[in-house]
mmCIF file of the N, C-alpha and C atoms, coordinates in Angstrom:
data_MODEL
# 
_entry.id   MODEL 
# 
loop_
_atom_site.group_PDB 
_atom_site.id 
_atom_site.type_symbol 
_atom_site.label_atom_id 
_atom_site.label_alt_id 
_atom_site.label_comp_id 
_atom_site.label_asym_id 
_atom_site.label_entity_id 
_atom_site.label_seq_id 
_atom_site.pdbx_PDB_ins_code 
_atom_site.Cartn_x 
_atom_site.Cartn_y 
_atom_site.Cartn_z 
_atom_site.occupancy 
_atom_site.B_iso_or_equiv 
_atom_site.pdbx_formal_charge 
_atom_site.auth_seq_id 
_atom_site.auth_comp_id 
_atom_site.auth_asym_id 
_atom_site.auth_atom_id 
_atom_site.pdbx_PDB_model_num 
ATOM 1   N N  . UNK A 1 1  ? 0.826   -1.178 0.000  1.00 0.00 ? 1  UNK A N  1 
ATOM 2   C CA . UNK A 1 1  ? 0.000   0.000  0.000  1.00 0.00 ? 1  UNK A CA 1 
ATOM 3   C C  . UNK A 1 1  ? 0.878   1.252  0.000  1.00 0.00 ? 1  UNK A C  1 
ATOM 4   N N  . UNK A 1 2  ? 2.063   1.011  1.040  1.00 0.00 ? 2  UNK A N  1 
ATOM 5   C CA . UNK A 1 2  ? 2.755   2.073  0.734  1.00 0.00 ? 2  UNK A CA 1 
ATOM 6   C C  . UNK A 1 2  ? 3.631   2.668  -0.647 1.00 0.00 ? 2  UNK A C  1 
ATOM 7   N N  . UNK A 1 3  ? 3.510   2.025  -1.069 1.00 0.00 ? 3  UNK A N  1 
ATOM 8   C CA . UNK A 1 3  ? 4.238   2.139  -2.429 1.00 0.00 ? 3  UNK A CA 1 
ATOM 9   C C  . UNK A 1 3  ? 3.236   2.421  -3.113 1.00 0.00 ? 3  UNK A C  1 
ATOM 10  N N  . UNK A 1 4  ? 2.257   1.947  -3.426 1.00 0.00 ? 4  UNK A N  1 
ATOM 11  C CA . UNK A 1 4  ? 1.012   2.604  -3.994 1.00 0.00 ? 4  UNK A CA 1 
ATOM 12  C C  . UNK A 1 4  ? 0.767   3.807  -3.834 1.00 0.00 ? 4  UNK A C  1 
ATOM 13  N N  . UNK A 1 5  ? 0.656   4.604  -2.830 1.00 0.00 ? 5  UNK A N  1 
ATOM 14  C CA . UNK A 1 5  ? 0.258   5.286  -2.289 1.00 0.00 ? 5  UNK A CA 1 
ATOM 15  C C  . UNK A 1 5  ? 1.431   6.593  -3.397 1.00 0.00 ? 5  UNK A C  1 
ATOM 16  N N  . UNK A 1 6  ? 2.561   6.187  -3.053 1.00 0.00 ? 6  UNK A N  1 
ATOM 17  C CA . UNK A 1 6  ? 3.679   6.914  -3.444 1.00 0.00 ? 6  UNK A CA 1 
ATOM 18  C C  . UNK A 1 6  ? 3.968   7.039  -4.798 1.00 0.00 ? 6  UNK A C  1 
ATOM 19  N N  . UNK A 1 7  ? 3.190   6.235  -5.591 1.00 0.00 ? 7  UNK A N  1 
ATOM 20  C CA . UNK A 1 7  ? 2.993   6.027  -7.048 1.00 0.00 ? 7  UNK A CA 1 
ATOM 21  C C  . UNK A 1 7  ? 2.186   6.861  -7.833 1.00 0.00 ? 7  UNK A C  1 
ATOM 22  N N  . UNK A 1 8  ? 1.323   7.331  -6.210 1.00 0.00 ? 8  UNK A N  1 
ATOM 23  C CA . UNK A 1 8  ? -0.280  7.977  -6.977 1.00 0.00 ? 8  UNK A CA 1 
ATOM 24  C C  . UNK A 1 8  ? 0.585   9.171  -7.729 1.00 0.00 ? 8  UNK A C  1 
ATOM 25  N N  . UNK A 1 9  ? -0.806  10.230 -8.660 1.00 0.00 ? 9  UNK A N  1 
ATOM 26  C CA . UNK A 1 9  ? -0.635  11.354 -8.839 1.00 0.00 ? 9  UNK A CA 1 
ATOM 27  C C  . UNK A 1 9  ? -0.752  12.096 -7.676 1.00 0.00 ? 9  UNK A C  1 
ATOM 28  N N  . UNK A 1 10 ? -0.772  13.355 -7.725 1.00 0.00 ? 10 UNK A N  1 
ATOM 29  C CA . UNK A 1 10 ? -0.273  13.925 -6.689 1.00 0.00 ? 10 UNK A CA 1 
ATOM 30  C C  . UNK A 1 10 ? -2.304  14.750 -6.320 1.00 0.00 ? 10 UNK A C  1 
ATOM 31  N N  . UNK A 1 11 ? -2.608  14.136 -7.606 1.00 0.00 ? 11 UNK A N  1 
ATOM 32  C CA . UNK A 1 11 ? -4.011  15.085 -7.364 1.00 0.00 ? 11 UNK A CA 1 
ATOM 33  C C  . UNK A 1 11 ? -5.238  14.110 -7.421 1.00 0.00 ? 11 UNK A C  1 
ATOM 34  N N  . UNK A 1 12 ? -4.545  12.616 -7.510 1.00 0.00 ? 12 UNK A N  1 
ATOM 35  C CA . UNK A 1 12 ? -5.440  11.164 -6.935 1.00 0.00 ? 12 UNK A CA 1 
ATOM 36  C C  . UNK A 1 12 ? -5.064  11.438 -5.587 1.00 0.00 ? 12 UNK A C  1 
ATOM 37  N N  . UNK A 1 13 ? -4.198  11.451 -5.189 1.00 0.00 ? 13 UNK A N  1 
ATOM 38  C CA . UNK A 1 13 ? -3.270  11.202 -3.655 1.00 0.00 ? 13 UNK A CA 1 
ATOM 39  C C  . UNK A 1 13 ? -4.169  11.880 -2.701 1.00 0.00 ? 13 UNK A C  1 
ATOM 40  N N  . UNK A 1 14 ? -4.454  13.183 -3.227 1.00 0.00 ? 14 UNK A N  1 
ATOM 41  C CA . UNK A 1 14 ? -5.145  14.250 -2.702 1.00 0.00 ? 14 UNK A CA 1 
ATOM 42  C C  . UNK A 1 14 ? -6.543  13.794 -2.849 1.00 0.00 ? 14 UNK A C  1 
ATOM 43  N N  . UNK A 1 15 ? -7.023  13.683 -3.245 1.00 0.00 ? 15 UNK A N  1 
ATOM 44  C CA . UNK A 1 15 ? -8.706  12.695 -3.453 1.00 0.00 ? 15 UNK A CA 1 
ATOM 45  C C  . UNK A 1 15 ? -8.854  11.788 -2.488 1.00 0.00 ? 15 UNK A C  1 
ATOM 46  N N  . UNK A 1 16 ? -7.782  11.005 -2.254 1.00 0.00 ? 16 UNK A N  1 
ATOM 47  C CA . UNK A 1 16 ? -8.219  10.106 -1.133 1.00 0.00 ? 16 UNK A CA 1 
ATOM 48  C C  . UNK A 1 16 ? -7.529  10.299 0.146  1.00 0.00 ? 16 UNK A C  1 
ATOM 49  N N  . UNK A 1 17 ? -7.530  11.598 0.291  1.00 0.00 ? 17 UNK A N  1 
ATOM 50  C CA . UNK A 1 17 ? -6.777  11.825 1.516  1.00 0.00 ? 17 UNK A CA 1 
ATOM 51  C C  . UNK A 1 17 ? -7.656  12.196 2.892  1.00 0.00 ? 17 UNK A C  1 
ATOM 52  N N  . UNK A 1 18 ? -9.084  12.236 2.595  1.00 0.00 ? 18 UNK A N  1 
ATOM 53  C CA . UNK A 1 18 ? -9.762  12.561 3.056  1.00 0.00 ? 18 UNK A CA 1 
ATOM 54  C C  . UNK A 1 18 ? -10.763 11.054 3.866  1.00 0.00 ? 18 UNK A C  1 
ATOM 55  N N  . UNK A 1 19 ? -10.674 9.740  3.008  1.00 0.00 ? 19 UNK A N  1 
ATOM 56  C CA . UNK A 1 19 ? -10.767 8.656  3.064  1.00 0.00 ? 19 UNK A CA 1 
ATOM 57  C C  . UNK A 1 19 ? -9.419  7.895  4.253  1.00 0.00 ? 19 UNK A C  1 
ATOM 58  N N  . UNK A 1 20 ? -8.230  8.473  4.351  1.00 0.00 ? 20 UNK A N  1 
ATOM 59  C CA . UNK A 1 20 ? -7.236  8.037  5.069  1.00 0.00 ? 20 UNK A CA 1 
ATOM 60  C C  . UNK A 1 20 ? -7.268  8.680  6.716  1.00 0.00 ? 20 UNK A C  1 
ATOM 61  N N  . UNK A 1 21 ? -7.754  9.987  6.124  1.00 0.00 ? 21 UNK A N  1 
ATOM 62  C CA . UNK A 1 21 ? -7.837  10.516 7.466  1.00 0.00 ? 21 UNK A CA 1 
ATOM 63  C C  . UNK A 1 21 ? -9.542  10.251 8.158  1.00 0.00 ? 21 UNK A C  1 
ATOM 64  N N  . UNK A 1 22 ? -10.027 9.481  7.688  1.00 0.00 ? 22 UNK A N  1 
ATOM 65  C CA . UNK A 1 22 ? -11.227 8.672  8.486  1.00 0.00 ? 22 UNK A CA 1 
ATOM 66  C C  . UNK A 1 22 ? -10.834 7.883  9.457  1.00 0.00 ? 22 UNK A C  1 
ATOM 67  N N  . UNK A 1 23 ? -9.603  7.116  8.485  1.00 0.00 ? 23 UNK A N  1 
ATOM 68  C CA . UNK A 1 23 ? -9.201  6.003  9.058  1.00 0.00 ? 23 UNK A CA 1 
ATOM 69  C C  . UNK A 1 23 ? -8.133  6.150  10.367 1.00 0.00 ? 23 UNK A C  1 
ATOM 70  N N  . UNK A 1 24 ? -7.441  7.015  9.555  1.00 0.00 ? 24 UNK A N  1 
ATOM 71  C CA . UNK A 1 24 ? -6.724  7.437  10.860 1.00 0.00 ? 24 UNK A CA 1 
ATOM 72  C C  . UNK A 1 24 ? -7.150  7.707  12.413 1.00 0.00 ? 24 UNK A C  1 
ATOM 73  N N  . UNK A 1 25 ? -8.487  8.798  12.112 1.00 0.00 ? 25 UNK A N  1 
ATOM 74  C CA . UNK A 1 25 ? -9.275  9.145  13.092 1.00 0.00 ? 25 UNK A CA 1 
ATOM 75  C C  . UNK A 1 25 ? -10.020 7.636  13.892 1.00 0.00 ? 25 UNK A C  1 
ATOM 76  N N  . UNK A 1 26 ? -10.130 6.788  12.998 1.00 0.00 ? 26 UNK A N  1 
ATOM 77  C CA . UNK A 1 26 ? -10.739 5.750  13.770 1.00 0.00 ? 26 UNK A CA 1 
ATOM 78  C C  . UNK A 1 26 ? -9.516  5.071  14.147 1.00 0.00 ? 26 UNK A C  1 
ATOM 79  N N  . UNK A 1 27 ? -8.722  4.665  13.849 1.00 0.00 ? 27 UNK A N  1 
ATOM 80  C CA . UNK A 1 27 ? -7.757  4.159  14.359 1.00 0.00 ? 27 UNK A CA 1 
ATOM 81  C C  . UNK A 1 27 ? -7.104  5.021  16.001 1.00 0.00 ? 27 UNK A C  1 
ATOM 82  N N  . UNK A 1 28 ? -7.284  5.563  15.734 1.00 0.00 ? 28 UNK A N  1 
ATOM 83  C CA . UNK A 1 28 ? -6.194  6.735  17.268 1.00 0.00 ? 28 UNK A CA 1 
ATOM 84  C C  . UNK A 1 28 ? -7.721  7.165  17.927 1.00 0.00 ? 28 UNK A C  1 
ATOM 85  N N  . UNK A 1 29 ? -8.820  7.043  17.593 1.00 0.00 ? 29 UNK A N  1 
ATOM 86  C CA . UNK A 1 29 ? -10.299 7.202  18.503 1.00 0.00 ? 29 UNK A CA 1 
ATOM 87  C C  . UNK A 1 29 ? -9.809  8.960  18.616 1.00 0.00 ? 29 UNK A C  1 
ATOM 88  N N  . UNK A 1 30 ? -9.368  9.953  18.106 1.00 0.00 ? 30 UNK A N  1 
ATOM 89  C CA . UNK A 1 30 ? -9.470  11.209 18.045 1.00 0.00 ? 30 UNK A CA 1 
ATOM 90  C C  . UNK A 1 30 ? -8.613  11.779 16.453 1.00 0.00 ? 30 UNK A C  1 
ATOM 91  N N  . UNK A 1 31 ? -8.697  12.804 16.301 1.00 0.00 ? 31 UNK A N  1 
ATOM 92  C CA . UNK A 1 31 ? -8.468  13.919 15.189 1.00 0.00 ? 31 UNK A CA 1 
ATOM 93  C C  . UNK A 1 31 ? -6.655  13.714 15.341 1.00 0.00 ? 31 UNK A C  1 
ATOM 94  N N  . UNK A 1 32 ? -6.177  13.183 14.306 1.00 0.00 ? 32 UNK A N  1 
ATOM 95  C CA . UNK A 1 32 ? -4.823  13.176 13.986 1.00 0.00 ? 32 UNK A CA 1 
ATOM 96  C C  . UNK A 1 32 ? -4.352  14.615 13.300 1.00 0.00 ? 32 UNK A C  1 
ATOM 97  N N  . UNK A 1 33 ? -3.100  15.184 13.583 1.00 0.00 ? 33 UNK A N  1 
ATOM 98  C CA . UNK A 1 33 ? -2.926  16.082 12.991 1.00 0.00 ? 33 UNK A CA 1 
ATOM 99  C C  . UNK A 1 33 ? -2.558  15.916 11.200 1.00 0.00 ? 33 UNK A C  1 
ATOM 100 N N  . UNK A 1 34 ? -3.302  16.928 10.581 1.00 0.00 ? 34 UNK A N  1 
ATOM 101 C CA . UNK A 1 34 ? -2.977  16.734 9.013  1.00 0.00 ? 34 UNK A CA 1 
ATOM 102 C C  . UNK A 1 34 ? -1.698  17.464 8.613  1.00 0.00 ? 34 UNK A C  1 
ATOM 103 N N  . UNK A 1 35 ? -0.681  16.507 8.419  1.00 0.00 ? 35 UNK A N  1 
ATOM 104 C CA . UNK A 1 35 ? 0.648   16.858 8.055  1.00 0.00 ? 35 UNK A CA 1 
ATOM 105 C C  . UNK A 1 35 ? 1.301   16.595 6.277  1.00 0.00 ? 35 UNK A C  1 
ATOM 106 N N  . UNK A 1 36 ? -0.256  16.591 5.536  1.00 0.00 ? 36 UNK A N  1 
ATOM 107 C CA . UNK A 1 36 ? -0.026  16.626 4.117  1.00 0.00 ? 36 UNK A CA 1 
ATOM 108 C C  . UNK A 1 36 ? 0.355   15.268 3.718  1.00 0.00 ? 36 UNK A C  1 
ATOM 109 N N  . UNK A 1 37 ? -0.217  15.448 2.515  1.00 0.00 ? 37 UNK A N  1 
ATOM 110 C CA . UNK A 1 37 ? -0.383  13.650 1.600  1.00 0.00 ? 37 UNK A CA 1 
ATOM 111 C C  . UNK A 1 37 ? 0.911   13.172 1.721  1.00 0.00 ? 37 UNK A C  1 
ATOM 112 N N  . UNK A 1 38 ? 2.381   13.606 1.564  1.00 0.00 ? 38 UNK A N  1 
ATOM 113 C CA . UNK A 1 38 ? 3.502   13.026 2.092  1.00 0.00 ? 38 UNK A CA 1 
ATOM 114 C C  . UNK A 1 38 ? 3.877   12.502 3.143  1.00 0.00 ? 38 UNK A C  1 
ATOM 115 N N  . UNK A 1 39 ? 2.933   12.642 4.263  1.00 0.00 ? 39 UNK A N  1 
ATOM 116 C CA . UNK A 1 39 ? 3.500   11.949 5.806  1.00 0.00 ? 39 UNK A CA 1 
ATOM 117 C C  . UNK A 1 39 ? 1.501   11.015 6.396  1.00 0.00 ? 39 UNK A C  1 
ATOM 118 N N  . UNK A 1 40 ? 1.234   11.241 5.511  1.00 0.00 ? 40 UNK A N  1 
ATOM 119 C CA . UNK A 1 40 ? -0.224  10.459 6.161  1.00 0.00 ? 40 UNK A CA 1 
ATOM 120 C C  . UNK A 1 40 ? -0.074  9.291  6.268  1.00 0.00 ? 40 UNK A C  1 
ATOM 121 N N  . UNK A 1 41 ? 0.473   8.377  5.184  1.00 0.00 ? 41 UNK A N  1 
ATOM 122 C CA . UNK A 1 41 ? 0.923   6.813  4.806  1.00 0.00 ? 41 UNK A CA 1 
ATOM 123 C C  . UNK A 1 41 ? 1.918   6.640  6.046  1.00 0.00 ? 41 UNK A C  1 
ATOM 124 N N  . UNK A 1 42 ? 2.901   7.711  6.198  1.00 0.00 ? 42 UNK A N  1 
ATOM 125 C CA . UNK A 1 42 ? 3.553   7.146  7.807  1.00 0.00 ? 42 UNK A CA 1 
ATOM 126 C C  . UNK A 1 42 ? 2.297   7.289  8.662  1.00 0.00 ? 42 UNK A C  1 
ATOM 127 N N  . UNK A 1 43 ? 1.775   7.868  8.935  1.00 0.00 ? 43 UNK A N  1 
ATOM 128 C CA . UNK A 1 43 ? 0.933   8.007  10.348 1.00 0.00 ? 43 UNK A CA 1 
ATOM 129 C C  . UNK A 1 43 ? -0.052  7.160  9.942  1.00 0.00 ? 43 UNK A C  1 
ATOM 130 N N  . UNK A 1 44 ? -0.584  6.310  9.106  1.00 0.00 ? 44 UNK A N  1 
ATOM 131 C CA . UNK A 1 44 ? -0.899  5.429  8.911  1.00 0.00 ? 44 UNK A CA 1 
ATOM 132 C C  . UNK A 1 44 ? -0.326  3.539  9.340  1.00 0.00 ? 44 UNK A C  1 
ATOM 133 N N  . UNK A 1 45 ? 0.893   3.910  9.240  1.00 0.00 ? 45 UNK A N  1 
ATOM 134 C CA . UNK A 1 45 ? 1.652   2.940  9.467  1.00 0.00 ? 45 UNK A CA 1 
ATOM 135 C C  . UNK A 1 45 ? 1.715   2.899  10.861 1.00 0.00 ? 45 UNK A C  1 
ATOM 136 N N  . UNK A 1 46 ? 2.168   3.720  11.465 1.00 0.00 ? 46 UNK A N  1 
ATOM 137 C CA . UNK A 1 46 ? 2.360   3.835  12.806 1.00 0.00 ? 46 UNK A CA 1 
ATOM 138 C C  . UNK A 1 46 ? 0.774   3.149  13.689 1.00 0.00 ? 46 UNK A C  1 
ATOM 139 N N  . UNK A 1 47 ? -0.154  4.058  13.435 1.00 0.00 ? 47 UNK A N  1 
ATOM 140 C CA . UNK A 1 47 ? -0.922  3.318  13.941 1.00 0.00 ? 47 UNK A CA 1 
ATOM 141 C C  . UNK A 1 47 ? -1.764  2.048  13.602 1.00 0.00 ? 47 UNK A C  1 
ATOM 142 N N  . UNK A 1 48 ? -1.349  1.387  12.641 1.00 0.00 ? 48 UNK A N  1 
ATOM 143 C CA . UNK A 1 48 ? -1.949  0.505  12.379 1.00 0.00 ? 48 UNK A CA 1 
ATOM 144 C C  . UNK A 1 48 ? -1.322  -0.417 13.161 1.00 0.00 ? 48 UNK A C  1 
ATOM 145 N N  . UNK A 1 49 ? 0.639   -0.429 13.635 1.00 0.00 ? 49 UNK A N  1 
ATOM 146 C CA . UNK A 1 49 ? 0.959   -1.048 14.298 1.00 0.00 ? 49 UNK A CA 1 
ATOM 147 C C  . UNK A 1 49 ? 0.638   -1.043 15.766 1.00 0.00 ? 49 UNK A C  1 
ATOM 148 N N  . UNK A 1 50 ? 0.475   -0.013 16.119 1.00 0.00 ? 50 UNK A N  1 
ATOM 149 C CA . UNK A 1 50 ? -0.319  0.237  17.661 1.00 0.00 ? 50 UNK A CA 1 
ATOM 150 C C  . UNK A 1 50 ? -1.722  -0.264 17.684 1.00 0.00 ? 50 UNK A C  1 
ATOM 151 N N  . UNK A 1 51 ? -1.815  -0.637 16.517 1.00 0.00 ? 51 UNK A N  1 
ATOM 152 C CA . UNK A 1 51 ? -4.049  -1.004 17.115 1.00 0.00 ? 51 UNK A CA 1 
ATOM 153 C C  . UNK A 1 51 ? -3.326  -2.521 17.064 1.00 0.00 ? 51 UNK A C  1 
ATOM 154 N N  . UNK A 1 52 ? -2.433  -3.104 15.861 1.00 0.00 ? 52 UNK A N  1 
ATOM 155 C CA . UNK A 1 52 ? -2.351  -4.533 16.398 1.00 0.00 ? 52 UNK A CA 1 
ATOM 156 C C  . UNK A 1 52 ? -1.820  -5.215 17.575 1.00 0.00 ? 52 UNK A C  1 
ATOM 157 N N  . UNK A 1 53 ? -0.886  -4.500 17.945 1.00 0.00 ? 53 UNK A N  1 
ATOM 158 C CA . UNK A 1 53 ? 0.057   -4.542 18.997 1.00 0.00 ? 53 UNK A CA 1 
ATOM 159 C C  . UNK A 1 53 ? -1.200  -4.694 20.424 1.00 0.00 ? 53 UNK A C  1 
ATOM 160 N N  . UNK A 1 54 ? -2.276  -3.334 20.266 1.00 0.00 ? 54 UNK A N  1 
ATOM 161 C CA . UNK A 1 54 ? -2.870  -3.224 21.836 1.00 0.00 ? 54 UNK A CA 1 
ATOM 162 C C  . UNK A 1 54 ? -4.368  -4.792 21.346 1.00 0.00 ? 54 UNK A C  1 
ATOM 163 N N  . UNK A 1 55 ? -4.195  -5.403 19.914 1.00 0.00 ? 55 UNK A N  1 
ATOM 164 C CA . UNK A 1 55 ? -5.125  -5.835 19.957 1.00 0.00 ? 55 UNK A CA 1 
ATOM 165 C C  . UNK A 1 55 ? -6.200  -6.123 19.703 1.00 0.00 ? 55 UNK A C  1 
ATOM 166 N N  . UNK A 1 56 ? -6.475  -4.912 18.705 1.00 0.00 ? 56 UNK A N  1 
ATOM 167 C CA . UNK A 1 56 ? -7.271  -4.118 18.683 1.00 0.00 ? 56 UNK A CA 1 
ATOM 168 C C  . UNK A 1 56 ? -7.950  -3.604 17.165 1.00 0.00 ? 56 UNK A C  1 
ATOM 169 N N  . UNK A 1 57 ? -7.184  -4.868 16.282 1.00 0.00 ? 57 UNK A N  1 
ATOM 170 C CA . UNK A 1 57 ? -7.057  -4.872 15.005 1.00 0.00 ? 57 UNK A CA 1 
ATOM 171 C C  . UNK A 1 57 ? -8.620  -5.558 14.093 1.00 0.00 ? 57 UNK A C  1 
ATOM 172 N N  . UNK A 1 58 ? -9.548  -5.836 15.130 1.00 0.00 ? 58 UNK A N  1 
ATOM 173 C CA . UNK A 1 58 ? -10.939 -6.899 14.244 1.00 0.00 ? 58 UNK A CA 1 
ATOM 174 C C  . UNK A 1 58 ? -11.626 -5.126 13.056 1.00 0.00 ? 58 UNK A C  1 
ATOM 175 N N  . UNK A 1 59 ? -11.572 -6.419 11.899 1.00 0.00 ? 59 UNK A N  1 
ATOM 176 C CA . UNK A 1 59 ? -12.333 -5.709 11.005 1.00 0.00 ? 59 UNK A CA 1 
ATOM 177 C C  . UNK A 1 59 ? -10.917 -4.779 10.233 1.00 0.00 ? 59 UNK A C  1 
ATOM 178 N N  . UNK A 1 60 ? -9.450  -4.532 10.772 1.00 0.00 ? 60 UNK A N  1 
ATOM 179 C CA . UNK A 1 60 ? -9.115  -3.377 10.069 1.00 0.00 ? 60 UNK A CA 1 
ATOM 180 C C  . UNK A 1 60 ? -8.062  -4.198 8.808  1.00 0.00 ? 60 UNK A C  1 
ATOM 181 N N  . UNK A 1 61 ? -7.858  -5.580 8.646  1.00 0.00 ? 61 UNK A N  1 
ATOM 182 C CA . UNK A 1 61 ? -7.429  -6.015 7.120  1.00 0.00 ? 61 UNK A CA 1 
ATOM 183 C C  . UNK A 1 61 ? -8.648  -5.660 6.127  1.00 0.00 ? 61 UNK A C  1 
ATOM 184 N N  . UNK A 1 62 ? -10.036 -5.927 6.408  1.00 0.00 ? 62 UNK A N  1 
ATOM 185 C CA . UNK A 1 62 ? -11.327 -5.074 5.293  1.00 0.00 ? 62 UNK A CA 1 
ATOM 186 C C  . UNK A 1 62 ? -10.305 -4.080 5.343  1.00 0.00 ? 62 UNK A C  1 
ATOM 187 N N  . UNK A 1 63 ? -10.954 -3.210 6.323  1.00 0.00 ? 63 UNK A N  1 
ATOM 188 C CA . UNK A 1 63 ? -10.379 -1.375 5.708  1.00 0.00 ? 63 UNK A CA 1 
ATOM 189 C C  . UNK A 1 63 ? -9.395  -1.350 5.039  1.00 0.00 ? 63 UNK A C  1 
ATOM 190 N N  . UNK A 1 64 ? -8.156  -1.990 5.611  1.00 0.00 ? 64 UNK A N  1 
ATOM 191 C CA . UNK A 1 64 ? -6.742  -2.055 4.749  1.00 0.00 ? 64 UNK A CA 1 
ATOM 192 C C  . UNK A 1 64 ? -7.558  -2.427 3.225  1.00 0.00 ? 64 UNK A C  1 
ATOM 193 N N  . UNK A 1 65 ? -8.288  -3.247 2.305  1.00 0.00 ? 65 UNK A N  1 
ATOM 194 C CA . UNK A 1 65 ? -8.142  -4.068 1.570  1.00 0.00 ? 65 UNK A CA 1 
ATOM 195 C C  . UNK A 1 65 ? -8.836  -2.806 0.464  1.00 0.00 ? 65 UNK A C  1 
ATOM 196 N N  . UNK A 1 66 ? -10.541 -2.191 1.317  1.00 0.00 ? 66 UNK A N  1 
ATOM 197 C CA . UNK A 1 66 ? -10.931 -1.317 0.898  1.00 0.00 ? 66 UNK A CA 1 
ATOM 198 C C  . UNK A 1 66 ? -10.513 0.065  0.557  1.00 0.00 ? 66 UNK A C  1 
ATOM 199 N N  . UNK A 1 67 ? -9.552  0.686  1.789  1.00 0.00 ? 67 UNK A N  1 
ATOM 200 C CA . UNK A 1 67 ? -8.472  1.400  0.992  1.00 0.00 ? 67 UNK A CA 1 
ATOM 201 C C  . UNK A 1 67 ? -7.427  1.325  -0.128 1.00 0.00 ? 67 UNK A C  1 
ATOM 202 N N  . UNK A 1 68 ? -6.765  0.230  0.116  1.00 0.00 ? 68 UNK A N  1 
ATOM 203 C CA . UNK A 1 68 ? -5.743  -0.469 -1.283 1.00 0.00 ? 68 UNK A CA 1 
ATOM 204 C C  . UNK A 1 68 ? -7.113  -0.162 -2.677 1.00 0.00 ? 68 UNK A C  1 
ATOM 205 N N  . UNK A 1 69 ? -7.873  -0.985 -2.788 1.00 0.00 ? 69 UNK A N  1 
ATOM 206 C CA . UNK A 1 69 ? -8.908  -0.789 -4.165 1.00 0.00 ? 69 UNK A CA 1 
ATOM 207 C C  . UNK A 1 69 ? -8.905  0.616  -4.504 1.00 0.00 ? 69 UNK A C  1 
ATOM 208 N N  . UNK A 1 70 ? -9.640  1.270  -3.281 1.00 0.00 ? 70 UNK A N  1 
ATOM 209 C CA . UNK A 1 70 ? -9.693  2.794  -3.956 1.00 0.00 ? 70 UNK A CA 1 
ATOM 210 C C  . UNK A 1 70 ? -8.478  3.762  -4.673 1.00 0.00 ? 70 UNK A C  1 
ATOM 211 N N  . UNK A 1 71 ? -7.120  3.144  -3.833 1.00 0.00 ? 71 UNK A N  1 
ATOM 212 C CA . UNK A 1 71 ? -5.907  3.928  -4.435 1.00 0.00 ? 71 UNK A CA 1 
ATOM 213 C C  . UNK A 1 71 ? -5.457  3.085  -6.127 1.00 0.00 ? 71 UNK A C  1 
ATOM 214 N N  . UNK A 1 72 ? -6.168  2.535  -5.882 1.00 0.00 ? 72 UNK A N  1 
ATOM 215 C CA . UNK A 1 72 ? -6.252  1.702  -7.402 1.00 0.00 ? 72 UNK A CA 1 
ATOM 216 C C  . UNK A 1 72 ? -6.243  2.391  -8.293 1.00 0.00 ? 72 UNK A C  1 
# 
C-alpha cells in the first residue's frame, strides 16, 4: 500500500486523503494532525501497528483491503 500510495498522482493522492484521514481518526479514537499527503501513509503505518500490537485490530485487514482498491 505504501508504495502505492507513493505512485499515486499527486491530485489522486489528494482525493483520497480525506478517506485516510477517516481512518486514521478511527484508528487513534481522536483527530490526527494533518501533516499533508507526504506523511499520512507514515501516520498510517504507525498506527496501524499500535491497534495490532494493543489488539485491537478486528475488522481493520477489510479497511486495509478497501483502501488499497480505492488507491487503485
Amino acid at each position: 500500500m505504501v508504495q502505492r500510495w507513493q505512485q499515486l498522482p499527486l491530485d489522486h493522492a489528494l482525493q483520497r486523503v480525506p478517506q485516510m484521514r477517516a481512518l486514521l481518526h478511527d484508528l487513534a479514537g481522536r483527530d490526527v494532525p494533518y501533516l499533508g499527503p507526504a506523511v499520512v501513509m507514515d501516520q498510517l503505518t504507525v498506527l496501524v501497528y499500535d491497534t495490532c500490537e494493543a489488539g485491537m485490530d478486528h475488522g481493520l485487514p477489510d479497511r486495509l483491503r478497501e483502501l488499497l482498491r480505492a488507491l487503485s
